[in-house]
N, C-alpha and C positions, 0 to 999 in steps of 0.2 A: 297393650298399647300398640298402633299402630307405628311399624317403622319408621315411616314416610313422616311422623311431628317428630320423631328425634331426629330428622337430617338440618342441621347448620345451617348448610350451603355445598355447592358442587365447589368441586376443590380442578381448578384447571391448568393445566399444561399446554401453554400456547408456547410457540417461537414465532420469527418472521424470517420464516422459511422459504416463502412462494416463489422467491428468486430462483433459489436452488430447486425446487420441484418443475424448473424450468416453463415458467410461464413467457410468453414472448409475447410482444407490445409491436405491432406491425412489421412482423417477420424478424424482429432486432433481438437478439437474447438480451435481460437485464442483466445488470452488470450485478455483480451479484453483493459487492460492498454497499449499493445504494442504500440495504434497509438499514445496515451497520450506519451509514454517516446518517441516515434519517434519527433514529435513535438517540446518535451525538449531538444534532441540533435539537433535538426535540431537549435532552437532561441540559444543553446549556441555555436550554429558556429562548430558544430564537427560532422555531418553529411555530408558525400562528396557527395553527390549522381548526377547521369548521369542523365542529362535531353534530351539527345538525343538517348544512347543506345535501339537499336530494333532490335539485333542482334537475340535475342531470342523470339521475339513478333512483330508482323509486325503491320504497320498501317493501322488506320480503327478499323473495329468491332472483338471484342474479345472475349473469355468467363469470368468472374468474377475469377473464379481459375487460369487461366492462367496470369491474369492483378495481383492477388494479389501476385502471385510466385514471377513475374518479380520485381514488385515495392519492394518485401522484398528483393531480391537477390541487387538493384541496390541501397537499400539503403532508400529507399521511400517511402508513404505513399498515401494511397487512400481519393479521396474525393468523398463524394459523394451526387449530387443535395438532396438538402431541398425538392423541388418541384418539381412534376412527369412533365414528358413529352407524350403525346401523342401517337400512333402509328406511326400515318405520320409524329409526329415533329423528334422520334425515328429515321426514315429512311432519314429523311433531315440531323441530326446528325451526323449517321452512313458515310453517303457520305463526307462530311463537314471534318471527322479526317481524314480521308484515303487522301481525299487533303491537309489537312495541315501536315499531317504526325504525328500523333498522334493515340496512339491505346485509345477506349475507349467501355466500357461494358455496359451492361445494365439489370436491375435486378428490377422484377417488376411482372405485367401481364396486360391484356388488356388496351390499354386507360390508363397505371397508371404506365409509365415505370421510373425509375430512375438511372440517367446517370453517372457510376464508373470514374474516369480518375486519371491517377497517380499527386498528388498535385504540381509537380513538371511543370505539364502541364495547371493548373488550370488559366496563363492569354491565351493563346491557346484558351481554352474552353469556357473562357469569347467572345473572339471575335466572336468563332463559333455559337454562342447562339445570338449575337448581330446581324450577318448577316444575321439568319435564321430572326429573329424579322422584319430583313424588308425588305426582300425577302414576308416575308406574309402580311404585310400590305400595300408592293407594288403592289403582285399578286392577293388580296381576299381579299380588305378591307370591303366590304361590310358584310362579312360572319364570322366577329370579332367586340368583343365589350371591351368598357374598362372603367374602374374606377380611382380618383385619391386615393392615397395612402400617408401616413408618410413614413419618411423612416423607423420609428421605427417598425411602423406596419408590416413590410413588414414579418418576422420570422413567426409569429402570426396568421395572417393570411392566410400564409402560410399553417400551422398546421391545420388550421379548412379545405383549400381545404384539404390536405389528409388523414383527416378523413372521408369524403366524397367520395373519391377517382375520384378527381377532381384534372384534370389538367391544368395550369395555367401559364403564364411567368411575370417575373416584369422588366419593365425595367425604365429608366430618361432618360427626354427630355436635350433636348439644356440649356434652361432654369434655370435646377435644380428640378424639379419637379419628384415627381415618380410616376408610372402608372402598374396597373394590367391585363395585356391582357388577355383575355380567346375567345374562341370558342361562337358566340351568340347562337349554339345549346345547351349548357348548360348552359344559363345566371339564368334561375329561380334557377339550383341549389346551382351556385355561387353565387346569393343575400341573399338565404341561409345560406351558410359557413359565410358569410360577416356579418349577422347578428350574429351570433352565437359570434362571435369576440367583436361585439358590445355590446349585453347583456353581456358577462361578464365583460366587462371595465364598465359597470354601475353600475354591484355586486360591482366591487372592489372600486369605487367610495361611493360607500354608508356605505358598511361593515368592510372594512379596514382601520385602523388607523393605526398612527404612532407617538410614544412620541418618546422625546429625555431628558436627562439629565445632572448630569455630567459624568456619566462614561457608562451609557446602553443606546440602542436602543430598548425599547417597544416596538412591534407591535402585533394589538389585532384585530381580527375579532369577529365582534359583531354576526354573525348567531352563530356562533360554541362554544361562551365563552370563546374561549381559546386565552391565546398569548406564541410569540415568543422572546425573548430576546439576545441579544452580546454585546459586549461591541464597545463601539466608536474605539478603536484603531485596533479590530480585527473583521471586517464586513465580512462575506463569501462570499465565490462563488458567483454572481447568480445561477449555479448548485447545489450550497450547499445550498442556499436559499430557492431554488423550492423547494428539496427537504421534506427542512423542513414547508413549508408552505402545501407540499402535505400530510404528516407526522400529525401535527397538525390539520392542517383547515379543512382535509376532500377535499382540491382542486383537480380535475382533472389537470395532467402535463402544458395543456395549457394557463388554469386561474393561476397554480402557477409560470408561465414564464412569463404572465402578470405583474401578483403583483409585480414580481423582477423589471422588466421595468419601472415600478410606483414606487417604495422603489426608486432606484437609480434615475428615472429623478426628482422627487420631493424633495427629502432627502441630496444627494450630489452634491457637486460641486466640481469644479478647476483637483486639481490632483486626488484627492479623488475619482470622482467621472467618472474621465478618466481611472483609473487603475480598477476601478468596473465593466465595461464596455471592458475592453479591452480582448483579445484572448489571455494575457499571457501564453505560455503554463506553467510557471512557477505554475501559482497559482490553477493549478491541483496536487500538490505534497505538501504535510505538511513536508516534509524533502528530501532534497539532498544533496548528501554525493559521493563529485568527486575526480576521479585521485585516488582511493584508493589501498596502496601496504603496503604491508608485510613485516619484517623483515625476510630476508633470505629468500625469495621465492625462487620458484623454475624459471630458465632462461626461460623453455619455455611457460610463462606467459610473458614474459616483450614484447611482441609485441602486448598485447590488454591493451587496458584503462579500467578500471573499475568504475563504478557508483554503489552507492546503493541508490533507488530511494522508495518511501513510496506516492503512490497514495492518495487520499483523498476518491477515491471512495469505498476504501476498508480497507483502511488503511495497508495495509499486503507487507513490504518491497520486493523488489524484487534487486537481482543482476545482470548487464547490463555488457557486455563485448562485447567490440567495436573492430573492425580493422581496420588498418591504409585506409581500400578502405572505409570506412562507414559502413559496413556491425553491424549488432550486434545481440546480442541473450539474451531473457530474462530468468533470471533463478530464482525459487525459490525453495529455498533446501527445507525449513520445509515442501512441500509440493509436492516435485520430488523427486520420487525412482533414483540413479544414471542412470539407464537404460533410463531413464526417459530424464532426462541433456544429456546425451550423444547423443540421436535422437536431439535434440535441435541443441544443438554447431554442430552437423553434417551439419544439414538440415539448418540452419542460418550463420555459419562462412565459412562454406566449410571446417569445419578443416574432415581429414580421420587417421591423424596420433595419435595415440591412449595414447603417451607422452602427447602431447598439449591436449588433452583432461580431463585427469584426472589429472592435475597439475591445470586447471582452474575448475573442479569440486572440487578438493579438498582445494583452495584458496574461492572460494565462500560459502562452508559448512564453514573453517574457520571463515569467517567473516560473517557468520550467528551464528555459534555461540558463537562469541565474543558479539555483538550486543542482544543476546539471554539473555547473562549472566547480561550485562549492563541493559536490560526491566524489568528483575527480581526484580531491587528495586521502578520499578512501581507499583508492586500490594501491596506496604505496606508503611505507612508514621508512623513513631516513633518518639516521641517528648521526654526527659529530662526536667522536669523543675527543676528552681532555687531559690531561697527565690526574688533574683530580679525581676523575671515575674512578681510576687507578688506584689499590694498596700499593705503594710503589717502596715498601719495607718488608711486604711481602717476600720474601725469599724466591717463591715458586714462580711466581710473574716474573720476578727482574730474570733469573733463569730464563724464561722461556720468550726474551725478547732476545736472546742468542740462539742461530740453527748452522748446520753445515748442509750446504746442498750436497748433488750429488758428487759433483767435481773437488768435493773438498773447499770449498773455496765459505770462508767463516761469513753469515749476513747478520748485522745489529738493525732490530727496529726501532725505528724512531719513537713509534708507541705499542703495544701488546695488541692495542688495535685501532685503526684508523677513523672508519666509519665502517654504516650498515646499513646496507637497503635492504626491505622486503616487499617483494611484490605483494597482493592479496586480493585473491578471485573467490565471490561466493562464486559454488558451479550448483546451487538447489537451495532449496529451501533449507535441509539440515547442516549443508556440507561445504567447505571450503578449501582453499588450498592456500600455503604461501608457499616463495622461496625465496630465501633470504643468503644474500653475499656480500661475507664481509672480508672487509682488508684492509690489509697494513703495508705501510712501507715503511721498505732495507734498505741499506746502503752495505757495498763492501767497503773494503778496507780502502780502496782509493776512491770513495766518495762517491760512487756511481748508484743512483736510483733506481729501488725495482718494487714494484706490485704485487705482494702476491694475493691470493683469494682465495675462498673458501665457499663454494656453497652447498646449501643444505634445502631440502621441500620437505613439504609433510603435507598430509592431507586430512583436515579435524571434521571434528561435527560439532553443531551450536548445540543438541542435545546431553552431549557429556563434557561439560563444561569445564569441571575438575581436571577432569585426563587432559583434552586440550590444551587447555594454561601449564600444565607438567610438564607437555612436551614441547610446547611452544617455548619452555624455561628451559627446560633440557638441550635445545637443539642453541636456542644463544650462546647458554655457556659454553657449549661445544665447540663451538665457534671464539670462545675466549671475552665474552661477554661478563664481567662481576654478576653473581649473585640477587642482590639487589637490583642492578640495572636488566638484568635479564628477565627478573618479574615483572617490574613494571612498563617493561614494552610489549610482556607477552600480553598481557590487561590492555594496551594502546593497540595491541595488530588486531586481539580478539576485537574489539567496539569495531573497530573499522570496517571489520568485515560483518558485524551485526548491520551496521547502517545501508551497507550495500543492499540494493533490489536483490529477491530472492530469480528474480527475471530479468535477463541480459536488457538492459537501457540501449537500445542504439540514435545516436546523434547525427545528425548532416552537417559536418561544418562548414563544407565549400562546396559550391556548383558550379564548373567550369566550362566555355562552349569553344573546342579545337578545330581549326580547318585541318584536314589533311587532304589537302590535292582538291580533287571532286567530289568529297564527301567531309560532313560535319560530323563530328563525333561529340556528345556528350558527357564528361565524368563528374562523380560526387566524390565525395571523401568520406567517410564514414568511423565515426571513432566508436568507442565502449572501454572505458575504464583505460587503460594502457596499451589499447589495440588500435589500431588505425589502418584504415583501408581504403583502398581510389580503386572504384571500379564504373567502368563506363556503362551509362544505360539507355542506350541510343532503342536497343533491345530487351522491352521490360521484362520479359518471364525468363532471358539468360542472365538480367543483372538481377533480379528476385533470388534466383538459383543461387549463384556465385555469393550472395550476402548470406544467404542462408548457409550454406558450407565455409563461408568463411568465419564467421563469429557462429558459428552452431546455432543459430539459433530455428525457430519454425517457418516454415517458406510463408504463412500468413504474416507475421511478424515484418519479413524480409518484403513483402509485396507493400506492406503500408510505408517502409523506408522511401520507396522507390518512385509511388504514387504521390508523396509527402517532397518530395524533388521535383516531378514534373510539374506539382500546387505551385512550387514558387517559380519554377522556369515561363510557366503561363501567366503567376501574376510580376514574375518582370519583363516579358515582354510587353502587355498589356501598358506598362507604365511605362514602356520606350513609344509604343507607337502614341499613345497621350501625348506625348513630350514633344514628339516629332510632329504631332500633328497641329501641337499648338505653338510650335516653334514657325510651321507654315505659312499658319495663318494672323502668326503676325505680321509676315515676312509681305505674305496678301495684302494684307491691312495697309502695310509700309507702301506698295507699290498703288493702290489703289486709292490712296488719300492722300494726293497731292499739296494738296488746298492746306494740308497740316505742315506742311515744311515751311519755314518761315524763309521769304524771299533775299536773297542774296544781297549784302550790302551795294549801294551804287557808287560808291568809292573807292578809290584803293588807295592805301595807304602809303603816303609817304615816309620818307626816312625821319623827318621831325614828328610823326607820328608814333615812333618807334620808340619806348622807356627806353634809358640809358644802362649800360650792363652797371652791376654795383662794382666800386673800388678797390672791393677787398673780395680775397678768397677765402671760404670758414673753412678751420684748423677742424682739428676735430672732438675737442672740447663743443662746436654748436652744434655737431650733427646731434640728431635726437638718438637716443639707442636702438638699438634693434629690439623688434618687436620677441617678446618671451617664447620663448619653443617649449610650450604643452600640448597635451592631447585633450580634448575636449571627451568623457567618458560615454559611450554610445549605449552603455545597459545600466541604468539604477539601480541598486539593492534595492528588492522587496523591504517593508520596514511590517513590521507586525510581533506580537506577542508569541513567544515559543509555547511549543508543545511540554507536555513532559519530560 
C-alpha cells in the first residue's frame, strides 16, 4: 500500500508571529500586541471579518506587506507556519492557493521558506499542505524519509529543525499516529535536530523538580540552584512560564517550552490542566475592560466600541476602537504624540473626517487618564493600626511598648505600632522593590511627644513568588507588625506591584509659560507613580535628556513626553488666538453696525418718574442663601465591564 492513502491530513503548526518577524506597514513597526488583541476580538465574537474578500489582493502568491495591509483592512489576522518549507515545496504551495483561491506569502530564504496566510484561511491551507504530502509520497517516495512522533512533540521538534534551518512536514496517519516527513538528503542533519530534542527532555528529566503544597507550586532545577514559585490557583502561561524558567534557569527558549510541556503533562489534570494547554486568547491579557463609554461623550464616538486591554507581555494598557465592519485600531496615549493616533485611526478605521477623529483621541486620553489616576494608589500601601491588631495579653508586646534611649531617659508607646507606609516600584518585568517605614509614638514621663521609625527595602521578584511573600512577611514582623497582619499586607503590596506597568508610565500634569526678563521660559511637570518632576523644555533634546535621566527611562520614551507638551502648548494657543480672534470680530461687528443699537430715549426722566425706595429694610431671614460651594467634576469615570 502506498503511504500517501494512509496520510489523514498534514498536522500544522501555525502562530501569529509576523509582527514579531518584524514586518513593517509604511516604515512604522507593528505593534506587536495587535495580533494578541486581534485574536481576543475575534474568541469574543466581535470581529466580522471577510473570509472571501480579494478585491484588493488576488489569489496565489503575494508580498508579506501587501497580505498584512489586506488582512488588517479586512479585519484579520496572519498566521504563520512553525515549520519552513522548502523551495520546491514553496512553488507546489504557490500553485495549490491560486487554485483554491487563496492569497498566500512567503518569508524566509533558501531551503527555509515560511508560509503567511490570512487565519481566516488557515483550514484552506491545512488541505493545501495535506495534498502537497501526498502528491510527494505518491510521486518520490523513495527520495523521503520519515520518523514517528508524539503529538506533543511535534512544536519542539519543530524548533530544533529551524534552528538548523531544516525543513520538515508533520503529518497523521489513518490510524492516529503522527509522523515527520523530511527530504532523505537531509536525514543526518534531521537525526541531529531530533537529538538535540532528545537530550534536553533528559536535562529536564534529571534536573527538574516539582513540589506541590497547600497553597504554592515549587519548581527547582538542581544544575542552576535556583527555583520558581505561584501559587495553585494562579498557574501562568506556558508563555509566562518559559519565560520565567528562561529568566531563572539560564534555559535556552526551547528546553524552557519543554519544561512548560512537562509542568502541565505531569503536574495537572481534568480542566486545570485543559485551560493550561489551551490557545485561549484570553489568557494573554492580565485585564479586560469592554464596551467602555463616558459620561456625555461626544456623538461622533458612538459608532465604535471601545476596549481597554493590558497585555501580559508588557503589561502596558492599550485602547482598542472597533467599527461596526470589524475593523479597529490600537492606541496608546501615554506613549503617542496625537499626530501619532491620528496616522493610526486613519490608516486602521478609514476614518478621514477630522471630528471622528479627535473626539476618539481625546475619549481614549480620557480614559487613560482616569485609569492613570486609579494606578497611582499602586505604588503605595498605608496601613492605620488599632489597640485591636494588637494581642495586648501578650506579655512580649506589652514589654516591648517600654525602651530606654540612650540618655537613660524611660519612653512608653502609645501603641507597639502606629502606622506603615510602603512605597512599591516595579523596576522590570520580573522585579520589584518596596520600602516600607513604620512608626510609633512615645511619650516620656512628662508627657512630651516623639516619632520614632523603622525602615526596611527589599527587592523581590514576581517569578518566586513564595520567597517574596516570606520576606515581604518577614520584614513587617520585623518591623513589629502581628503575624496575621503582616501576611495579609505582604498579599496587598505583592498585587500592587503586579498591577503596575512592567514599563515606567510617565504623565504631564501641568504646562506652565514664565517671563523671565527678555526671555519666556517653558516648564512641564512630569510625574510616575511617586515621583514628580518640573523640568523646563524651551530646549527639546536638553529637556528629552533631563526626563530621561531623571525617571530612567529611554531618551525615545523621554522625547514622546516632550513632543506630547508642545501638542498641547500648540493646541492651546491655537484656541487663544480663536478666542481672541473672535472676541474681535465682535467687537468689529459692535463698531460697524450702528443701525443695531437702539436709539436713545428722547426724554429724561423726572423725579416722579423715579419708583419710591421700599419702607422697609430685609432682616436677614429674606435674603435668599448663598449659592452651594461645589465643584463641578471635569473627568467621568469610564463605566464598562471589568476584565478578569
Amino acid at each position: 500500500m502506498n503511504m500517501s492513502d494512509d496520510v489523514a491530513g498534514a498536522t500544522l503548526q501555525v502562530s501569529m508571529k509576523a509582527a514579531e518577524k518584524g514586518i513593517e506597514l509604511g516604515s512604522k513597526m507593528v505593534d506587536k500586541a495587535i495580533d494578541d488583541i486581534a485574536r481576543l476580538l475575534k474568541a469574543l465574537e466581535k470581529l466580522i471579518a471577510s473570509k472571501t474578500d480579494l478585491s484588493e489582493i488576488g489569489a496565489g502568491n503575494t508580498s508579506i506587506r501587501n497580505l498584512v495591509k489586506n488582512s488588517r483592512k479586512i479585519g484579520d489576522t496572519i498566521s504563520t507556519s512553525d515549520n519552513a518549507f522548502s523551495d520546491a515545496d514553496m512553488k507546489i504551495l504557490q500553485k495549490k492557493a491560486k487554485s483554491y483561491g487563496i492569497p498566500i506569502a512567503f518569508t524566509g530564504e533558501k531551503d527555509n521558506n515560511y508560509a503567511n496566510v490570512r487565519t481566516s484561511d488557515l483550514p484552506v491551507f491545512q488541505r493545501m499542505c495535506t495534498d502537497m504530502m501526498k502528491q510527494k509520497l505518491a510521486e518520490r517516495p523513495q527520495e523521503l524519509g520519515n520518523f514517528k512522533v508524539k503529538e506533543w512533540e511535534i512544536p519542539f521538534i519543530t524548533n530544533e529543525l529551524n534552528h538548523y534551518d531544516l525543513a520538515a512536514q508533520f503529518g497523521k496517519t489513518r490510524n492516529g499516529e503522527h509522523f515527520c516527513l523530511y527530504e532523505k538528503a537531509d536525514e543526518k542533519a534531521i537525526m541531529i535536530a531530533r537529538n538535540e530534542f532528545v537530550r534536553k527532555c533528559n536535562e529536564l528529566k534529571e534536573n527538574m523538580t516539582v513540589a506541590k503544597d497547600e497553597k504554592f507550586y515549587v519548581i527547582k532545577d538542581k544544575h542552576s540552584g535556583k527555583e520558581i514559585s505561584f501559587e495553585l490557583e494562579n498557574i501562568p502561561s506556558p508563555e509566562k512560564l518559559s519565560e520565567q524558567f528562561q529568566k531563572s534557569f539560564g534555559y535556552e527558549k526551547n528546553k524552557a517550552d519543554i519544561a512548560c510541556a512537562k509542568f502541565g503533562e505531569e503536574n495537572l489534570h481534568g480542566e486545570e490542566k485543559q485551560k493550561f494547554f489551551s490557545k485561549n486568547p484570553q489568557n494573554d491579557f492580565s485585564k479586560i475592560d469592554t464596551n467602555i463609554t463616558l459620561k456625555d461623550e461626544s456623538a461622533f464616538t458612538k459608532g465604535f466600541t471601545c476596549w481597554r486591554v493590558t497585555p501580559k507581555s508588557d503589561n502596558m494598557p492599550r485602547i482598542v476602537f472597533q467599527d461596526e465592519n470589524g475593523r479597529f485600531a490600537v492606541l496608546i496615549p501615554e506613549k503617542m504624540t496625537k499626530a501619532k493616533m491620528t496616522d493610526i485611526l486613519k490608516n486602521n478605521l478609514l476614518i478621514n473626517d477630522n471630528d471622528t477623529i479627535a473626539a476618539l483621541i481625546a475619549k481614549a486620553e480620557k480614559i487613560s487618564e482616569y485609569y492613570f489616576r486609579q494606578n497611582e494608589k499602586n505604588f503605595r500601601f498605608d496601613y492605620k493600626f488599632s489597640k485591636s491588631d494588637f494581642d495586648m495579653t501578650n506579655p512580649e508586646i506589652v514589654s516591648g511598648m517600654l525602651r530606654t534611649d540612650e540618655n537613660g531617659n524611660t519612653l512608653t508607646k502609645k501603641l507597639p505600632l502606629n502606622n506603615i507606609s510602603t512605597d512599591i516600584q516595579r523596576t522590570g518585568k520580573d522585579e520589584f522593590t518596596v520600602q516600607s517605614t513604620a512608626q510609633a509614638i512615645e511619650f516620656d514621663k512628662d508627657g512630651k511627644e516623639y516619632i520614632s521609625s523603622d525602615i526596611q527595602e527589599l527587592k523581590l521578584s514576581f517569578s518566586d513568588k513564595k520567597n517574596s511573600l516570606n520576606k515581604l512577611t518577614e520584614m513587617y514582623k520585623k518591623q513589629g507588625v502581628p503575624e496575621d497582619a503582616a501576611k495579609q499586607m505582604s498579599k496587598d503590596v505583592f498585587a500592587k506591584a503586579e498591577l503596575q506597568s512592567a514599563e515606567k508610565v510617565l504623565q504631564i500634569e501641568e504646562i506652565r509659560t514664565e517671563k523671565q526678563s527678555e526671555k519666556t521660559e517653558t516648564k512641564v511637570v512630569v510625574s510616575s507613580g511617586n515621583q514628580s518632576e518640573e523640568v523646563e523644555i524651551t530646549d527639546s533634546e536638553k529637556a528629552a535628556t533631563e526626563i530621561s535621566e531623571k525617571f530612567s527611562v529611554p531618551q525615545e520614551t523621554a522625547i514622546i513626553v516632550v513632543e506630547k507638551a508642545q501638542e498641547n502648548i500648540e493646541e492651546n494657543t491655537e484656541k487663544e488666538q480663536i478666542s481672541e480672534k473672535e472676541f474681535t470680530d465682535e467687537i468689529d461687528n459692535s463698531e460697524h453696525n450702528e443701525k443695531d443699537i437702539p436709539p436713545m430715549p428722547d426724554w429724561i426722566p423726572d423725579d416722579k418718574d423715579i419708583p419710591p425706595m421700599p419702607d422697609w429694610i430685609p432682616d436677614d431671614s429674606d435674603i435668599p442663601p448663598e449659592m452651594p460651594d461645589f465643584d463641578v467634576p471635569e473627568i467621568e469615570a469610564p463605566t464598562g465591564r471589568g476584565g478578569r
